[in-house]
C-alpha positions in Angstrom: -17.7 44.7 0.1 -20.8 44.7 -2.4 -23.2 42.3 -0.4 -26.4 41.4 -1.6 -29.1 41.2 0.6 -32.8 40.1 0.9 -35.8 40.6 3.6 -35.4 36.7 4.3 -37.6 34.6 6.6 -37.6 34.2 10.5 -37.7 30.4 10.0 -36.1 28.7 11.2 -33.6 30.6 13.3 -29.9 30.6 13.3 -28.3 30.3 9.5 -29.6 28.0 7.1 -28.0 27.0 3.8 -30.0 26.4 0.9 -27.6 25.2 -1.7 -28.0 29.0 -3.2 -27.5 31.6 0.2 -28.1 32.2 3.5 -31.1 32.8 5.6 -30.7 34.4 9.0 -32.6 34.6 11.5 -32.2 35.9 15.2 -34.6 35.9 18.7 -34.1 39.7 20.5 -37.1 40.9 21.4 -36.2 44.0 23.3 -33.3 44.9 20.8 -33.3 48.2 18.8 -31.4 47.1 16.4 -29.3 44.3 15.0 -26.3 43.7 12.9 -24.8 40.5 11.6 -21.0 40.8 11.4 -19.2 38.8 8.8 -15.7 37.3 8.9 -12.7 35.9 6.6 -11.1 33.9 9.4 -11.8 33.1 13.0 -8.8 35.2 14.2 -9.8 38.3 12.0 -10.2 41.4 14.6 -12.3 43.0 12.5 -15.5 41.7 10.9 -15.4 42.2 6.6 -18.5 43.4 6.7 -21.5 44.6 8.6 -24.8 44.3 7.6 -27.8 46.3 9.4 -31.1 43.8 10.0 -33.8 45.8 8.9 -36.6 42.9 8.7 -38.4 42.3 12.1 -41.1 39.5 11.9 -42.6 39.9 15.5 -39.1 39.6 17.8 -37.3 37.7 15.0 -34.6 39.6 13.4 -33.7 37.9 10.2 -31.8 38.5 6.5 -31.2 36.4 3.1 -27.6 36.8 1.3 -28.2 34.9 -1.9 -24.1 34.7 -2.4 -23.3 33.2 1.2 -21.9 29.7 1.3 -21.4 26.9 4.1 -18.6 27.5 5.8 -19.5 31.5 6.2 -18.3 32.8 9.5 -20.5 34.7 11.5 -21.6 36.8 14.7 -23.9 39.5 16.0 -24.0 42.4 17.3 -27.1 43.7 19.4 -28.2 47.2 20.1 -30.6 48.1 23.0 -30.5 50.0 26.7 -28.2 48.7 28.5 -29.9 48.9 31.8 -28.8 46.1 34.2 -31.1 47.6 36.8 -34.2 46.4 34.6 -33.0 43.3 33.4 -31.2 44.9 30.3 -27.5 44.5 29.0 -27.1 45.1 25.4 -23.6 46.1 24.5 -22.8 46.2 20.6 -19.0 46.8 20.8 -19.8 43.1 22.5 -19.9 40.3 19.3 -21.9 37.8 20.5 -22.4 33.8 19.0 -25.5 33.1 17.5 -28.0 30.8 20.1 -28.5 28.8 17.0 -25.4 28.3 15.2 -24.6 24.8 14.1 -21.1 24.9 14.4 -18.3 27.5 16.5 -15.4 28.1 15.2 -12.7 27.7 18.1 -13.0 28.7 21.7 -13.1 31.8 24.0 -9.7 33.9 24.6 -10.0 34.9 28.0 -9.8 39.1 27.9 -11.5 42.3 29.5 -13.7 42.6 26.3 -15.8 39.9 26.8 -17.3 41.8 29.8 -20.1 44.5 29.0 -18.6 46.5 31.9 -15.4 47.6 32.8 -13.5 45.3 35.0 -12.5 47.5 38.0 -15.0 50.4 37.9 -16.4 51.6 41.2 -19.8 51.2 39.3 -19.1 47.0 39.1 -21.7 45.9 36.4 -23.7 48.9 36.0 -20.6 50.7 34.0 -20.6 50.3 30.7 -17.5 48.5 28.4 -16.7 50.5 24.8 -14.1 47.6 24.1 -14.5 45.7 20.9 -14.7 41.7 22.0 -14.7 40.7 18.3 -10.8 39.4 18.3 -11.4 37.5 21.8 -14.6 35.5 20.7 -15.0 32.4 18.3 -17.1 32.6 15.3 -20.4 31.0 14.6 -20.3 28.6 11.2 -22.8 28.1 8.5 -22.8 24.4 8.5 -23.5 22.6 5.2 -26.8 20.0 6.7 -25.8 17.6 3.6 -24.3 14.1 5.2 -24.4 10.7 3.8 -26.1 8.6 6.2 -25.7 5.3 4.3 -29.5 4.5 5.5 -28.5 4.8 9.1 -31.4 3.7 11.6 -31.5 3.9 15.4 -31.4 0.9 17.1 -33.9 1.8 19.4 -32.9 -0.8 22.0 -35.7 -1.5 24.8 -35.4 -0.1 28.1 -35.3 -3.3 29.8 -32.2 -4.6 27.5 -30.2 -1.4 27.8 -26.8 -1.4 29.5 -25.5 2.4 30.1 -22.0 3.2 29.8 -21.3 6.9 30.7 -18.3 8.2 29.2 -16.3 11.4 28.2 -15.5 11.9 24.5 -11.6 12.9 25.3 -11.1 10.9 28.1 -12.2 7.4 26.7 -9.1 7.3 24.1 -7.1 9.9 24.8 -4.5 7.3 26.1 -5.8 4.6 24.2 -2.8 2.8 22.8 -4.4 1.4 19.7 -6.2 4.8 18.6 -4.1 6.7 15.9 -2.5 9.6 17.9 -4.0 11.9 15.0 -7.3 11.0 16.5 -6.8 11.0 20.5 -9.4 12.5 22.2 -11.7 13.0 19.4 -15.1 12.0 18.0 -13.6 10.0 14.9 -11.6 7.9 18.2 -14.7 7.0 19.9 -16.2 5.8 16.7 -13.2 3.9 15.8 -13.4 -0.2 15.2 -10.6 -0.5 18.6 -13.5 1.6 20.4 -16.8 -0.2 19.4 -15.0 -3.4 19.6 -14.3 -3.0 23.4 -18.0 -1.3 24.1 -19.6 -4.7 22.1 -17.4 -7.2 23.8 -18.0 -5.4 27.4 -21.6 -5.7 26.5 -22.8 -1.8 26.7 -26.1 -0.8 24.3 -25.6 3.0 25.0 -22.7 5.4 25.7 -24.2 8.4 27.9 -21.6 10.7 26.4 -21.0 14.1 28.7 -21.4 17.4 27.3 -20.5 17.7 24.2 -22.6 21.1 23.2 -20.0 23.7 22.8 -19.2 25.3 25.9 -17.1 27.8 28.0 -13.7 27.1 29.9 -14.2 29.2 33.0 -12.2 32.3 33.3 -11.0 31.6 36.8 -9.7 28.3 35.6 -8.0 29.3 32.8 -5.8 31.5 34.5 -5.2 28.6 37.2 -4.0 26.2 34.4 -6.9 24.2 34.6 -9.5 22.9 32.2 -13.5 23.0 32.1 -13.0 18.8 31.6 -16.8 18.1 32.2 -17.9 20.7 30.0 -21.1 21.7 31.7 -20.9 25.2 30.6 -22.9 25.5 27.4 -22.7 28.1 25.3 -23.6 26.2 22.1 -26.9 24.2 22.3 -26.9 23.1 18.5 -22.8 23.2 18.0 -21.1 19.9 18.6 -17.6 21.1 20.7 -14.6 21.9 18.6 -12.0 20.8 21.1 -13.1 16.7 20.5 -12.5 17.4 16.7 -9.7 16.3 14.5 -11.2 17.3 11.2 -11.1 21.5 11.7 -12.8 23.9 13.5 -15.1 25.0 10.8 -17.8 22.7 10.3 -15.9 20.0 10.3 -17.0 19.2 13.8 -20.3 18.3 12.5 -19.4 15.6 9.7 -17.0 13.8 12.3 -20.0 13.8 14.6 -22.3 12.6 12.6 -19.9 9.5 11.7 -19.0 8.5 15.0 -22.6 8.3 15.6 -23.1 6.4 12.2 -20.8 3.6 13.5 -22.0 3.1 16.9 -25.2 2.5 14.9 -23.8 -0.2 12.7 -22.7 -2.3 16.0 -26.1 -1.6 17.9 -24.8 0.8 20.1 -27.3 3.9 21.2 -26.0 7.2 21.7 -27.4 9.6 24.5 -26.0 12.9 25.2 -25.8 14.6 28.4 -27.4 18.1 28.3 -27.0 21.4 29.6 -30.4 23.5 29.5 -30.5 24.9 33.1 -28.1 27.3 32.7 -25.6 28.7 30.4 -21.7 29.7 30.4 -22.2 33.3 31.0 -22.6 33.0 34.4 -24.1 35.8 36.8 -24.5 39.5 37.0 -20.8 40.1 36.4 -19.9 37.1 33.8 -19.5 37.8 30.2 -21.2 38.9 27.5 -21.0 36.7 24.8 -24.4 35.1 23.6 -27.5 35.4 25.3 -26.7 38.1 27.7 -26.2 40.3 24.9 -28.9 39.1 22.7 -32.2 39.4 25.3 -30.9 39.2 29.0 -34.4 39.5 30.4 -36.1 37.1 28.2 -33.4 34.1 28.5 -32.4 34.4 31.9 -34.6 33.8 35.1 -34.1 37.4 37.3 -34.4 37.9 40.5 -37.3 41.0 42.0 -34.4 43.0 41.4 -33.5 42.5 37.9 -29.8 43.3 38.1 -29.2 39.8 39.4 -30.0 36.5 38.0 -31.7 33.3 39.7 -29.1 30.5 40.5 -31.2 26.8 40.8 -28.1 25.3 39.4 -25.1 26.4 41.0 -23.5 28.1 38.2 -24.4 31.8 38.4 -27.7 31.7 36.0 -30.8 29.7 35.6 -32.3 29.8 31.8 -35.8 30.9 31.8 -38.3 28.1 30.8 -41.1 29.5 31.6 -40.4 31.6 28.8 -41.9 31.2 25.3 -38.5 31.3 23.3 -36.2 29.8 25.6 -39.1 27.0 25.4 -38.6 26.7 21.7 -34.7 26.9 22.0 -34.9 23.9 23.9 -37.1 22.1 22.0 -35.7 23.2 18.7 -32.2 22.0 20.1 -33.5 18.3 21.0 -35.3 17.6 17.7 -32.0 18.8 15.9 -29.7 16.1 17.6 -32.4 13.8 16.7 -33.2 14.3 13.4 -29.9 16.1 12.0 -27.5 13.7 14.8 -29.4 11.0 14.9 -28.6 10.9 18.7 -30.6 8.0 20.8 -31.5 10.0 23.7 -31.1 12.7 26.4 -29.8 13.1 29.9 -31.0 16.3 31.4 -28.4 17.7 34.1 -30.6 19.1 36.8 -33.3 18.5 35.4 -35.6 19.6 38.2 -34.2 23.4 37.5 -36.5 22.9 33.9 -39.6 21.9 35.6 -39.7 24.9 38.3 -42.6 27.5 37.5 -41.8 30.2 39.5 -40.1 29.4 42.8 -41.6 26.1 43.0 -41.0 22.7 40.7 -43.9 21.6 39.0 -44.0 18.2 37.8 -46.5 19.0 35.4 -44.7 22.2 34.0 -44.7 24.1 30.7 -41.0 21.7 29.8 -42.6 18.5 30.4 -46.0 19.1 28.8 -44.2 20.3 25.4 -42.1 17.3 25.2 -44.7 15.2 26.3 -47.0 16.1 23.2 -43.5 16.3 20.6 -44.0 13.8 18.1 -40.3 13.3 18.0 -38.8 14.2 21.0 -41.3 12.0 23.5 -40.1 8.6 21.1 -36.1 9.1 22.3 -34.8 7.6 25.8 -35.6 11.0 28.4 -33.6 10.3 31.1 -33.8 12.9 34.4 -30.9 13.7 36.8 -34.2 14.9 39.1 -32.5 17.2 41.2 -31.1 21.0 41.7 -29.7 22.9 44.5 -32.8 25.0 44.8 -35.9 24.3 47.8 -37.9 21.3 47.2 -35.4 20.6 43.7 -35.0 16.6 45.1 -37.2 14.7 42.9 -36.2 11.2 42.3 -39.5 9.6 41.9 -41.6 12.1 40.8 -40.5 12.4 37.3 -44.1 12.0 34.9 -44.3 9.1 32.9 -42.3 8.7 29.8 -39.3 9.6 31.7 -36.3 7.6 33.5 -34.2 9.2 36.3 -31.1 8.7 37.4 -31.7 7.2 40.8 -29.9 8.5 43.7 -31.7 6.4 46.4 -30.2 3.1 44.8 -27.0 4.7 44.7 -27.4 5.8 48.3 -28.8 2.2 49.7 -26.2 0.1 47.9 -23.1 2.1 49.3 -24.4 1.9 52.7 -25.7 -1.5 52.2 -21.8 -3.0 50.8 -20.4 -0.4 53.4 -22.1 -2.1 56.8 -24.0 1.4 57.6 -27.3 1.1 59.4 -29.8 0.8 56.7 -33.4 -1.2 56.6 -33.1 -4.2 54.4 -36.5 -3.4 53.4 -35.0 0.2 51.4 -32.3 -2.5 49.5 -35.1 -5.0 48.5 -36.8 -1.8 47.2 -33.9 -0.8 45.5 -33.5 -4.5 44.2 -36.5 -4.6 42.7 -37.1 -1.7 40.4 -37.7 0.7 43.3 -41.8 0.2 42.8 -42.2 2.7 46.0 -40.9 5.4 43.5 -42.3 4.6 40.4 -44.9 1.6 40.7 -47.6 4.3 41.6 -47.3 6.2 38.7 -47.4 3.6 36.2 -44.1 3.5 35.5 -42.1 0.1 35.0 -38.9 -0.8 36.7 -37.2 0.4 33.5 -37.9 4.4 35.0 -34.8 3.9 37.3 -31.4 4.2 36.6 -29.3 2.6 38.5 -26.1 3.5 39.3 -23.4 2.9 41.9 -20.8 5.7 40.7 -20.9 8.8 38.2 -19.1 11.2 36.5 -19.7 13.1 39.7 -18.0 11.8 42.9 -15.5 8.7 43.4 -14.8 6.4 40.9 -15.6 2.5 42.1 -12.2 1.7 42.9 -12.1 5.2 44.8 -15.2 4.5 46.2 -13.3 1.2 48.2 -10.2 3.2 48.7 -11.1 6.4 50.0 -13.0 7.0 53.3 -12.4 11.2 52.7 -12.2 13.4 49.4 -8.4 14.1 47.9 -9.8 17.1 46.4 -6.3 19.3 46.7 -5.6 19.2 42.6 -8.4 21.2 42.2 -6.6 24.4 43.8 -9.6 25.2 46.6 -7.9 23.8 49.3 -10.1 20.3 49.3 -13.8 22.6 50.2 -15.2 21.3 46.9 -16.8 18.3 46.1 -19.5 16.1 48.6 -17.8 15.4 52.2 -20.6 12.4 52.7 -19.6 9.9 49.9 -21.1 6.4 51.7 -17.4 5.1 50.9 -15.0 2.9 53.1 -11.6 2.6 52.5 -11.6 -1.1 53.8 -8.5 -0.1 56.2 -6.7 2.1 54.7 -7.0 5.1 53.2 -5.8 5.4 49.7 -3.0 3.1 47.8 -1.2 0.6 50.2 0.8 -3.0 50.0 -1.5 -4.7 52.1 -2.7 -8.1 50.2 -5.9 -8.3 52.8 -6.8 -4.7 52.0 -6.1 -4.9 48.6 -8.3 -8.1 48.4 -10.9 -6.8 50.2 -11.5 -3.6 48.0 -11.7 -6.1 44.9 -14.3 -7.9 46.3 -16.2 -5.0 47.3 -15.5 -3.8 43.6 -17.7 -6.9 42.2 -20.0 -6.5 44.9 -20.9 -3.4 43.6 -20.9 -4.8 40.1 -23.2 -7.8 40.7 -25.4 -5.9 42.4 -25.9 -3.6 40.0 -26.4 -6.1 37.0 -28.9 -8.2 39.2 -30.7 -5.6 40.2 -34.1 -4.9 38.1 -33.6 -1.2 36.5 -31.4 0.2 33.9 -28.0 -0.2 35.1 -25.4 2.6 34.6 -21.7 2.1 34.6 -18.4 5.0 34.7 -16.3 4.7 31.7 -12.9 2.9 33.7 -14.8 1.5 36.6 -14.6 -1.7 34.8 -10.8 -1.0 34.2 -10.2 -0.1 37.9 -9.6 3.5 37.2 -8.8 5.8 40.1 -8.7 9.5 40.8 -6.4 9.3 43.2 -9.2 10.1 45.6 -10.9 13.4 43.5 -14.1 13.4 43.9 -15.0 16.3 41.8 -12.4 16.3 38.7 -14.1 18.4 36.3 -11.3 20.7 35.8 -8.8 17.8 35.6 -8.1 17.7 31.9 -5.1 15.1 32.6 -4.2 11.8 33.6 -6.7 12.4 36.5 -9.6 12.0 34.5 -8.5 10.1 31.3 -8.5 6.4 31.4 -5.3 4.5 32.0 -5.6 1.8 29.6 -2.0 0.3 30.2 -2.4 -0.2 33.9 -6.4 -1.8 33.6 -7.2 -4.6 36.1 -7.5 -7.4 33.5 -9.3 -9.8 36.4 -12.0 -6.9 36.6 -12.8 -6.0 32.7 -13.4 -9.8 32.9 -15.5 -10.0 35.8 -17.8 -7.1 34.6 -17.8 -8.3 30.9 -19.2 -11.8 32.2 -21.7 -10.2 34.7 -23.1 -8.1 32.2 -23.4 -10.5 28.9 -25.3 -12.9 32.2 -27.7 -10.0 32.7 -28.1 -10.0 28.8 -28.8 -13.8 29.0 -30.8 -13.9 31.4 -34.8 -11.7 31.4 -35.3 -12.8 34.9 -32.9 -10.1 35.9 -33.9 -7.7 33.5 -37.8 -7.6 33.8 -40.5 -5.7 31.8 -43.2 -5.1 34.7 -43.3 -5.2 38.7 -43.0 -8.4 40.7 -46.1 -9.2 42.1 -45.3 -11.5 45.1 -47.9 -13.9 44.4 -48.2 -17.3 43.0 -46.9 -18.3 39.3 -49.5 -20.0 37.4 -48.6 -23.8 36.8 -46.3 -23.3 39.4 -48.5 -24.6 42.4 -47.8 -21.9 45.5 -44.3 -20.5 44.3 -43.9 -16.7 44.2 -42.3 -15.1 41.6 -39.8 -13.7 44.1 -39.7 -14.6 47.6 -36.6 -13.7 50.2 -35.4 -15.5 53.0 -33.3 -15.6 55.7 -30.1 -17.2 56.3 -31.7 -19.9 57.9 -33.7 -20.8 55.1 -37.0 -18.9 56.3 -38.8 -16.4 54.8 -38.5 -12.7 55.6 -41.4 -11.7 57.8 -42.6 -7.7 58.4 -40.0 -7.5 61.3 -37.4 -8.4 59.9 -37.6 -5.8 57.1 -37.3 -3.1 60.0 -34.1 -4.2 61.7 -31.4 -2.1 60.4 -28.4 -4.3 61.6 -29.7 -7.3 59.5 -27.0 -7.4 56.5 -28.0 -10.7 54.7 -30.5 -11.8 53.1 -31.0 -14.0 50.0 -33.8 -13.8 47.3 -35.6 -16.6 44.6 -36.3 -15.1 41.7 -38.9 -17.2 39.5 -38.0 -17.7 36.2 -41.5 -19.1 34.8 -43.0 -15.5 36.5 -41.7 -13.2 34.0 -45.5 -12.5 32.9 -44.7 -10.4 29.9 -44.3 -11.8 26.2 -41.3 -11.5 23.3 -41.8 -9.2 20.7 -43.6 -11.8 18.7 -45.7 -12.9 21.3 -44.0 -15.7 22.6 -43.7 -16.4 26.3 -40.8 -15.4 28.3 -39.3 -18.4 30.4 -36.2 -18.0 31.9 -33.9 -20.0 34.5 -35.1 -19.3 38.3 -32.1 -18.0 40.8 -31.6 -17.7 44.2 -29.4 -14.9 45.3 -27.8 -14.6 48.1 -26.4 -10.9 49.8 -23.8 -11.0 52.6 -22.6 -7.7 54.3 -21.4 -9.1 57.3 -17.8 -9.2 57.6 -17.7 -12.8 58.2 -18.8 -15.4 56.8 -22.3 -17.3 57.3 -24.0 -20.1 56.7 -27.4 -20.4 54.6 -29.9 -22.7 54.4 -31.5 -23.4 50.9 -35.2 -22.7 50.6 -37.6 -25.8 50.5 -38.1 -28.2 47.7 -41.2 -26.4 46.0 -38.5 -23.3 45.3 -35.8 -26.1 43.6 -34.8 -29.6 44.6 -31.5 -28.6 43.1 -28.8 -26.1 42.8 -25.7 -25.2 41.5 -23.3 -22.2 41.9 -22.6 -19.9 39.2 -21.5 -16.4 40.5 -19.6 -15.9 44.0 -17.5 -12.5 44.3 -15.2 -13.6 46.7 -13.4 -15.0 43.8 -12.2 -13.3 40.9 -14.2 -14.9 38.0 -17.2 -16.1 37.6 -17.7 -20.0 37.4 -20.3 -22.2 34.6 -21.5 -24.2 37.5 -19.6 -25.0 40.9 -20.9 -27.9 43.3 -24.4 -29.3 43.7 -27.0 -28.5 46.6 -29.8 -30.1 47.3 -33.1 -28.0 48.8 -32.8 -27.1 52.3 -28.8 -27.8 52.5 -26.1 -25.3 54.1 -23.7 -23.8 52.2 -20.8 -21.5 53.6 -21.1 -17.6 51.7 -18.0 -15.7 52.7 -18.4 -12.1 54.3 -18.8 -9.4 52.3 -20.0 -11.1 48.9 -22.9 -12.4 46.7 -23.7 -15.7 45.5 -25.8 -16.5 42.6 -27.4 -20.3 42.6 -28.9 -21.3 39.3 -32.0 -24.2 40.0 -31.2 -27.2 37.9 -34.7 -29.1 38.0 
């Protein structure tokens, strides 16, 4: 094959189509030599051609072919010692994706090959493998950048006014009656009219999809007959996954991506993405060799003193290496591509605190956070922490630096215990309630820094979380030891599915008390793709290798009642600043208000909380006046915020009570517009004058609305 060839440039890295070639460029620093490998057809054993790199610009390998096209199919091979001992693996019989490529043509086919030593050997990883991988392994894709936008712009929807919806691309339509069967499952389905009409209707400004880099199916799963469903195995950082395409493996990927995200747009709706920098798919010392391991083992990966083995903050095998120059610009370079190329809204960093650590410790001021905080593109998205890993001192809720949310595991924590009757202070819950100011009002960082969520991809669903007092784990094939044993859940009598119309009623209450909670409380709030739906996983607490009716949302059997319950308490959130507020509540007196707080909690009897009460950690009710002339922040044209003021009440104890309504000076009148021991919400229901008793059944929230 007569291939012209050029020195090229080592910008930017990975290939790039001009309209005329292709420029290549790849990271190895420690490499002797490389060799990009070109191919016909993703299931060619054998590459077409082979073309020694000969231009070296510092550790940047890189080439120009003037008569390459989009479309081009691609992969390296890397030649260096192969010395696991000092941190070293290169293998060339081992063809290995490119860190950079845009697009990956198909998936891994599970083989001995892949390995860089010989499965079996006495010698374990320090053999050596002469196999050719090349037939096993998918092909990188030059991608064509061109798109027609159509003048898309990002909505770039405030904190405060942002409703989370995390979802999985497959799993969101992949029974969807109304989405073409072509499309199941796919990024065209999730940007489909059915799809947006549901998310705009349920009132969601941001699907948190999760991972959809291209990424590895585990070996040991494959060969069980399971699936890598949650796809937190990256392999791809740039590469959009192929399995959630309809439109063909090569490059196509990339165009259906882009539109999906186009038409979210239209409608308003943000799109974050859930990433996978802490680690990748290769696992440790005796995973495969497919990318990184073969490209620079020692500069990608954190090792251990003894360099055979790798770190593991994450729980996976492998722990990237941050601290490292490249790996840095990897990152960096892989955010400011889903933003600029994508056109993606934001980022959720899985374990994020594994990023942050400079050596053994995390540093909340490290390299990672510095870099972003200084990028002109990638500080202006939504950065959202999950602030923990599995390493010492990797628990960091809180302690995020500014510019950054977090998922917040506390509120999660406090509300299950709180709806579940556990001992807890009602002093954490009004925390929680609030914003969580002892986490983030320090650091001046607004209420909008939490995340609030009551269930994630990870653990029970919500109608699990009532239904389920243990983990059902046993579809996962490791005999139920996987997934968290302490889940804060309560069956509400009995465990799992049952007949019993008290039980059943019970768990659908608790359902809304979730939901109300959550939607009242100041924060960001974060719903499950299905929990509004009712969705169960039978009792699976860790699904991700349930690619199946498990996982996927069961459209036909949705609990009507409950869509409708959390469509209304959301768009009454979105109507309503009072529960979605800008800044901290200050406690102190609202000015042309006389001496009325702008949030004040009492006690069932109608008096306010005083220090003690905070501390008792049987107390389970409590109700809270929320001023709706003490907003104390301004529109985005200046004008001042006034909202209704409500006076919420929480009941966790299993009976029901009776409360006294504040004084006069808090509202001479009332009238009840949310209670969760019924099914839907109400416009307004009965009138109560200032200091009256009203009955609040056990177990349930009541939302008064002042009417003078």
């Amino acid at each position: 094959m007569d291939i012209k060839a050029y020195p090229g440039h080592p910008y930017p890295l990975g290939a790039t189509w001009d309209g005329k070639g292709v420029n290549f460029a790849l990271y190895a620093d420690n490499a002797t030599a490389v060799e990009l490998c070109l191919f016909n057809k993703n299931t060619d054993k054998k590459e077409s051609a082979k073309i020694q790199l000969t231009e070296r610009t510092h550790q940047i390998w890189h080439i120009y072919l003037p008569n390459a096209k989009s479309g081009q199919l691609y992969g390296y091979r890397v030649h260096g010692p192969y010395d696991p001992r000092n941190g070293h693996r290169y293998n060339a019989n081992k063809l290995l994706i490119d860190p950079y490529a845009k697009a990956i043509a198909g998936t891994i086919a599970w083989h001995d090959s892949l390995f860089g030593y010989e499965l079996g050997h006495p010698d374990a990883d320090l053999s050596f493998s002469t196999t050719d991988s090349a037939p096993y392994v998918p092909k990188s894709v030059v991608v064509d950048p061109n798109y027609d936008w159509e003048g898309d712009k990002p909505p770039k929807v405030s904190y405060h006014k942002t409703v989370i919806y995390e979802t999985h691309v497959k799993g969101f339509t992949k029974l969807h009656p109304d989405i073409p069967e072509e499309i199941k499952g796919t990024y065209a389905a999730l940007g489909h009219p059915v799809c947006i009409k549901y998310l705009k209707d349920l009132g969601i400004t941001a699907i948190e999809l999760m991972p959809v880099h291209h990424f590895v199916l585990d070996r040991h799963l494959a060969e069980r007959g399971l699936g890598n469903y949650w796809g937190y195995n990256s392999i791809g950082f740039f590469a959009p996954d192929v399995r959630y395409s309809g439109n063909g493996p090569e490059g196509g990927q990339v165009a259906e991506f882009k539109t999906m995200v186009k038409e979210l747009h239209k409608a308003g709706i943000e799109v974050i993405l859930d990433v996978v920098y802490n680690h990748t798919g290769e696992g440790n010392h005796m995973g495969p060799t497919i990318s990184f391991r073969g490209i620079d083992n020692s500069s990608y990966y954190r090792l251990t003193e003894d360099k055979r083995f790798c770190m593991d903050y994450t729980g996976t095998g492998n722990t990237l290496n941050v601290m490292m120059p490249n790996v840095l610009r990897l990152i960096m370079d892989s955010l400011r591509y889903w933003i600029l190329e994508m056109h993606v809204d934001g980022f959720r960093f899985d374990l994020a605190s594994t990023l942050a650590r400079e050596l053994h410790a995390v540093d909340r001021l490290g390299s990672f956070f510095d870099i972003i905080h200084q990028d002109p593109i990638i500080s202006q998205v939504k950065l959202i922490a999950e602030p923990w890993d599995i390493g010492e001192g990797g628990y960091m809720v809180g302690k995020f630096p500014p510019g950054w949310a977090e998922w917040n595991g506390k509120y999660r924590d406090c509300l299950r215990d709180y709806w579940r009757g556990a001992d807890s202070m009602l002093g954490e819950f009004a925390q929680r309630f609030t914003g969580s100011p002892d986490l983030y009002q320090n650091d001046y960082r607004k209420p909008t820094a939490s995340i609030n969520f009551i269930t994630a991809h990870d653990g029970f669903t919500l109608h699990d979380l009532v239904s389920y007092n243990e983990k059902h784990n046993m579809a996962n094939g490791e005999d139920n030891n996987d997934g968290e044993s302490h889940n804060r859940s309560w069956n509400c009598g009995a465990e799992g599915p049952t007949e019993d119309p008290d039980i059943i009623q019970l768990r659908l209450q608790q359902k809304r008390n979730f939901l109300a909670s959550l939607f009242l409380s100041q924060g960001v709030p974060m719903i499950v793709a299905g929990d509004e739906l009712g969705r169960t996983q039978q009792g699976n607490n860790n699904a991700y290798c349930q690619d199946n009716e498990i996982s996927w949302i069961d459209w036909e059997n949705a609990d009507k009642e409950l869509l409708e319950f959390s469509r209304q308490i959301i768009h009454f959130r979105r109507n309503h600043p009072v529960f979605r507020r800008r800044r901290w509540f200050q406690g102190e007196p609202v000015h042309k208000q006389g001496d009325v707080e702008d949030i004040e909690w009492f006690l069932p009897e109608g008096t306010k909380m005083t220090q003690e009460n905070w501390l008792h950690d049987y107390a389970k009710s409590l109700g809270v006046y929320l001023n709706g002339h003490g907003i104390r922040t301004v529109g985005p044209k200046g004008e001042q915020i006034i909202d209704d003021s409500f006076y919420v009440i929480f009941n966790a104890y299993h009976d029901r009570l009776d409360y006294a309504l504040p004084p006069k000076k808090y509202g001479k009148q009332w009238t009840k517009i949310i209670d969760t021991s019924k099914s839907t919400m109400t416009t307004e229901e009965g009138y109560f004058a200032a200091g009256e008793v009203i009955v609040v059944e056990g177990r349930s929230v009541v939302v008064l609305k002042q009417l003078d």
